[in-house]
Each structure stands twice: as structure tokens, then as C-alpha cells.
N, C-alpha and C positions, 0 to 999 in steps of 0.2 A: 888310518893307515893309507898311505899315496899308493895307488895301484897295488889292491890286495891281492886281487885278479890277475894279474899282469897287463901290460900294456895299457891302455884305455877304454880297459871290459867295463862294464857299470857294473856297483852293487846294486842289487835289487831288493835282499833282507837282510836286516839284521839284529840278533837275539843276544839275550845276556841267559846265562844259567841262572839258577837260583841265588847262589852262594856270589854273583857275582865275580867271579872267578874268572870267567872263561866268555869270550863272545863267537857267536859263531855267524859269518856272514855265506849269502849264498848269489851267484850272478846268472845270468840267461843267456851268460855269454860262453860259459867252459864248460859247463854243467859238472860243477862241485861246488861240496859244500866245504870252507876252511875252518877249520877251531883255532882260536887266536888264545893268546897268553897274558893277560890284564896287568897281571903282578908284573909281569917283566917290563911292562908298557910303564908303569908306576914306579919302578926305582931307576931305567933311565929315563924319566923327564920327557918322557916324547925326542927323545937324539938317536932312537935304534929307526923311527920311520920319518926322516928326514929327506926332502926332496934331491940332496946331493948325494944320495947312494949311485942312484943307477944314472947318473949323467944330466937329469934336469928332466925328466918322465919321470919321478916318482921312484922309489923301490922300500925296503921293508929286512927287518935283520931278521937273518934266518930263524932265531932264537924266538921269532913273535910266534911263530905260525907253530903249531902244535900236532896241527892232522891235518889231512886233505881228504875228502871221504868221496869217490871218484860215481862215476856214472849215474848223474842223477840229470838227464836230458830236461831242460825246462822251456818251456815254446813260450808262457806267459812272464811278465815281469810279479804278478799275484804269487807265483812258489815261496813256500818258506820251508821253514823249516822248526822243528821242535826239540829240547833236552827232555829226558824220562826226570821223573823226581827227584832223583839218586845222584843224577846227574854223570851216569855213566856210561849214556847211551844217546844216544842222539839219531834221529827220525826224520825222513823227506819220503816226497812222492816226485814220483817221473812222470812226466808226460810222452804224451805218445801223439803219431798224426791219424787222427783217425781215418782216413784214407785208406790205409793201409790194412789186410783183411788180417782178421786175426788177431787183432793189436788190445795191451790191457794194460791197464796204469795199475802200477808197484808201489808198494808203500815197504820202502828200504830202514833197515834199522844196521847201523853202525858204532861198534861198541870203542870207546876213547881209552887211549892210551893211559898205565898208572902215571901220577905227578910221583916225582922222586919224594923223599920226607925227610928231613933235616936230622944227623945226629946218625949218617951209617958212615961207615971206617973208611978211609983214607980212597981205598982200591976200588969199591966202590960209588966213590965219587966221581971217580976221574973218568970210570965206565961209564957213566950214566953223561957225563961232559961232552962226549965224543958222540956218545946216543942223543945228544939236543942238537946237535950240528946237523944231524940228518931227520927230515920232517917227514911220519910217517903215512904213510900212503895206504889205504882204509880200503875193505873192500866190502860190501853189507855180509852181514853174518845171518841176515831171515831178508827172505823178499816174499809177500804177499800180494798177492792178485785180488786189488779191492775192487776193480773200475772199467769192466769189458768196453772195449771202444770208445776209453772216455781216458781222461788225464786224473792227475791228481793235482789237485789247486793247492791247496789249503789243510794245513795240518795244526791241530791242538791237542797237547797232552797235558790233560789237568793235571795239576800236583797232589790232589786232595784224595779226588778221587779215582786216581792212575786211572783214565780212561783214555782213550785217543778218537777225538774227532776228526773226520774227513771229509773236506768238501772235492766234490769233483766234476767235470766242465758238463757233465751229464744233464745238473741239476739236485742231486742225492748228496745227503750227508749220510755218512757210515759210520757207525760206533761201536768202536773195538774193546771190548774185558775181559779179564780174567775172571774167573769165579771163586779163586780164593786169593788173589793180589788187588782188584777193585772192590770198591765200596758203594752202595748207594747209586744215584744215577741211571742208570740203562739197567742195573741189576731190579729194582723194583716191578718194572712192569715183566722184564722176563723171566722173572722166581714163579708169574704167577698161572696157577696151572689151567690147562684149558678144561674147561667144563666137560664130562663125559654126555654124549648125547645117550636118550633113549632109546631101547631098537624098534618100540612101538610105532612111535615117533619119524623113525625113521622111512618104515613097511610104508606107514600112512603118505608121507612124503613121496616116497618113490611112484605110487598109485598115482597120485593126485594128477588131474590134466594138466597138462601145459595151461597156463593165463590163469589158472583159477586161484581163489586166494590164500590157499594151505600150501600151492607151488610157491606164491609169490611169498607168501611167509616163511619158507625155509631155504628161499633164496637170498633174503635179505634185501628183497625189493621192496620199494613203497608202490602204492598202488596211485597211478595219475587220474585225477577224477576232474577236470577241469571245469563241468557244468554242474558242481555238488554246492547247494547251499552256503553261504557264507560260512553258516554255524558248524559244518560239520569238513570246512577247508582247511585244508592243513597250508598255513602260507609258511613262508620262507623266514627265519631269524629276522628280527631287521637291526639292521648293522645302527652304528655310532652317530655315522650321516645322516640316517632314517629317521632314528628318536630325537635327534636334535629338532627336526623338518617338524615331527609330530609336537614336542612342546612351545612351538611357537604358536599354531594352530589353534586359536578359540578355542571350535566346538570341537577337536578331537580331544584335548584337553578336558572339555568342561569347564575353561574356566568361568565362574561367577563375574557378574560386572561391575567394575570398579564403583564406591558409591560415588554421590554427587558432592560436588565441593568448590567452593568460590559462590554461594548463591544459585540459585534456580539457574539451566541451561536446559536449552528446547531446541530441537533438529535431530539428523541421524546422528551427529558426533556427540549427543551429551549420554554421560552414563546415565542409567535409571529409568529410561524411556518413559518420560514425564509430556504427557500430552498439554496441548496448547491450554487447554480447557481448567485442566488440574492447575496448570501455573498461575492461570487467570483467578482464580478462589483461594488460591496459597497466598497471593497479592493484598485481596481483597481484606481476607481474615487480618494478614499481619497488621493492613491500615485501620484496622477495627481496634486489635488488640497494642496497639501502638501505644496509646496515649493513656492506658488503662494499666491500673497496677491492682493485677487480681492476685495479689500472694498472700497469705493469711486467712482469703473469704471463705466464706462457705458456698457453695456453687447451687444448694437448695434455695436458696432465699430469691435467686433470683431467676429459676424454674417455679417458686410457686406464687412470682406475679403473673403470668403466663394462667394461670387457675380462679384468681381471682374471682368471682361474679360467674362462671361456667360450672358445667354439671356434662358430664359426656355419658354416667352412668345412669341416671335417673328416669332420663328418657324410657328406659326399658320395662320401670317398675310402675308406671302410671296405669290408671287406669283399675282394673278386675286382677290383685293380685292370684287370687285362687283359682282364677280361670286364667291366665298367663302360666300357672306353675302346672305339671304334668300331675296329672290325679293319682296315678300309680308310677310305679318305679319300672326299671326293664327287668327287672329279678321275676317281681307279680304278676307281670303279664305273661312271662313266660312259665311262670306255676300255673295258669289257667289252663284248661282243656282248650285242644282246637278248635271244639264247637262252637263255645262262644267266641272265639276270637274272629270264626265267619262272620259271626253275625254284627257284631260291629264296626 
């Protein structure tokens, strides 16, 4: 639509209802919000908002525009604006300067005019004809004080779960329900009831010294201990950033060392921390076992050439077997009296 605004205001948002029915755009320039007519847009072909209405600027058939929903000041191009589920209500927030003392951003709710319905009697038809020629001019039916010395940005009405979000230039989001028209949502955490304190609990509390740990426990304070053991340090989450940093890290890891592969490597860079020495005997061995096909053998036969002609136990048996072996046991000597055992 050529200058829905008039003149050469900018649009700044603009929404469809659910049913697609109705759009409603809103500018930073009038401070209003329009409700537009879709069906009337769709059976003239785009010839009701044609640039040779208003002289070559743009204008719009009376017939498009449905409501004008008035005093909704917008200092940012970010305003929008919201339809209820129903779709027979329609929602902005005002901004404000906050400069000015006292000042509170509104969250306006404006209720839309009934669409006629097809199939009522002649008289009125002709009524309701004469009623489309004139576009009705909307004044909010609730104003709400969401946003002390702050604006209202940003407005969201879920359909599901008729709640309404609010952001506002504060920084805060506000969420508005009903308790038996909402569902779910914002209703979960605030169904749930606050816990009754003790009054034991409480006596003890109120006693307790400033800084000590039964104050700091009923204040909801953590206790800062900056020179306490590792083990007993309470550190901080570590974010997304941090755990990444930490599994790249070896030894924070743990990781194991990759094994060795491609043949023997020796220096800092080889896995396996395989010394100069080991490499050298790994060498040796394999030029040994090179040219040798030990598969099938028996590995005794040629441990007992190695025995041939030797004796390593016999040595010990030569000689006075009866005087090399112990006359008594440690059982019998210890059955003996201590006397004799002085004495020899």
C-alpha cells in the first residue's frame, strides 16, 4: 500500500493475523497503529492502492484501511506490534523519553471492529456500506504500566499459550498471564509454592553474628575462600570455551600415547618413548630372526643345547652329603629346652 502513513512516513512493522485476514502495519512517524483489509486487496487486484490516487505520492482506497488505533508514541524503528489469538484484539507498547520524571512505558490493547457477515437483509447492508466509507478511529480499552522510565520495544503474543512477552529498552522481559485463560509457560514456575521456613531456623538466623557461617547460609551468600586447597575450591562452571581449551590439552585429558607405526622412531616426537638403546636390540634381534623360520619348532630343543655337558646343580651335592644336609629340622630344635641350646 503506497503511503499507508500518509505522505512519506516509513513503515517500520508489519504483521498478518492468524487467519490471514487482516495486516496490521505500524510507523515511528504518526505514532499509530493501521488494520488493513487483505480480502478487499484480493478482489481488486491491487487497483484500490494505485499510485494515481493522490496525484503521483502514493494514496490507498478508503475501503483498505479498517481502524487506526491512535496514541502509540514510538521513538525506535524496533516497535511492533501484536493480534491476541482470537484475533480481536490487537496490542503495542508506547515509548517514552526518559528524561522526563515520572515517565512509564504502556502496553495498550485495542479492541477491532466486527467484519460484516454475508446473507443479512437488504437495510442492513446498505448501513454497514456507508459504515466502511468511514475508518474507525480506536482508542485503547486497557493501558498497563509495564516499564517505569523505560519504553516498550518489543511485543509477543503467543497463540498457544496466550501469554504476552515484553521487551523493554531497560533491558527486562515482562510476562503477562492469565491464570485461567493461559496455559503452561510462565504459569509452571509461578503455580509453585514457596517453601514455609522454620521458626527455629529462623530465631538461630537472626542470632547468628554478622560474617559467620549460619548468617552467610541464610543469606544465600557463598562463602569466598581464596587461599583454600584445591580440593576443597569451589571454582567457577567452565563454560563451552573452557572445555574445548581443556580437551585438547594432553595431560588435562589423560590422554594415552598414540602407539608407534611406520617402523621404529626415536627422539621427542616419536610415540612410545622408545630409547636409543631399545631401538638398537630391536635391530639386532630382527637381523637375527630374519633369515630363520621358527614356526612349527619347539623352542626346548634349542634351550637344551645351552645344557649340554654342564651341571650348575651338583656342585652343591659333592663332597659329605650328611654333613652338608642340616641334622635336625627348625621344628626340633625348637622342641629342645633353652639349656641345651646354650650350650651349643
Amino acid at each position: 500500500v503506497y503511503s499507508a502513513h500518509g505522505g512519506t512516513k516509513p513503515v517500520t512493522f508489519v504483521t498478518f493475523i492468524g487467519d490471514g485476514s487482516k495486516i496490521a502495519s505500524r510507523s515511528d512517524s504518526d505514532d499509530t497503529v493501521r488494520i488493513w483489509n487483505v480480502e478487499k486487496m484480493e478482489k481488486d487486484g491491487g487497483g484500490s492502492f494505485s499510485r494515481k490516487r493522490s496525484g503521483g505520492d502514493g494514496g490507498h482506497s478508503p475501503s483498505l484501511l479498517l481502524a487506526t488505533c491512535r496514541g502509540l508514541p514510538a521513538l525506535n524503528e524496533s516497535a511492533n506490534c501484536a493480534f491476541s489469538p482470537d484475533g480481536t484484539v490487537v496490542c503495542a507498547g508506547s515509548s517514552v523519553n526518559p528524561r522526563e520524571p515520572n515517565c512509564c512505558g504502556k502496553l495498550k490493547f485495542y479492541r477491532l471492529p466486527e467484519q460484516p457477515q454475508n446473507g443479512k437483509p437488504i437495510k442492513e447492508a446498505k448501513k454497514e456500506k456507508k459504515k466502511k466509507k468511514e475508518t474507525a478511529i480506536l482508542d485503547p480499552i486497557v493501558e498497563l504500566d509495564v516499564a517505569p522510565n523505560a519504553s516498550v520495544l518489543v511485543v509477543q503474543w503467543h497463540p498457544k499459550l496466550n501469554q504476552i512477552a515484553v521487551g523493554t529498552s531497560d533491558g527486562l522481559i515482562h510476562v503477562l498471564f492469565d491464570q485461567t485463560l493461559s496455559s503452561k509457560g510462565a504459569l509452571i514456575p509461578s503455580s509453585r509454592s514457596v517453601r514455609p521456613s522454620d521458626g527455629l531456623s529462623d530465631l538461630l538466623r537472626t542470632r547468628a553474628p554478622t560474617g559467620s557461617a549460619a548468617f552467610l547460609a541464610g543469606s544465600n551468600a557463598n562463602i569466598q575462600t581464596p587461599n583454600a586447597l584445591p580440593l576443597f575450591r569451589e571454582e567457577a562452571r567452565a563454560t563451552r570455551k573452557v572445555k574445548e581449551e581443556v580437551r585438547k590439552d594432553p595431560e588435562k585429558t589423560k590422554l594415552p600415547q598414540p602407539p608407534v607405526t611406520g617402523g621404529i622412531k626415536t627422539g621427542t616426537g616419536a610415540g612410545g618413548n622408545i630409547s636409543f638403546a631399545q631401538s638398537v636390540y630391536s635391530q639386532n634381534i630382527q637381523k637375527i630372526v630374519k633369515n630363520k623360520n621358527i614356526a612349527g619348532q619347539d623352542p626346548r630343543e634349542e634351550l637344551f643345547k645351552h645344557n649340554e655337558g654342564k651341571s650348575y646343580v651338583s656342585k652343591a651335592y659333592e663332597g659329605d652329603v650328611q654333613r652338608i644336609l642340616a641334622e635336625k629340622t627348625v621344628e626340633e630344635e625348637m622342641e629342645e629346652p633353652s639349656s641345651k641350646r646354650a650350650k651349643h
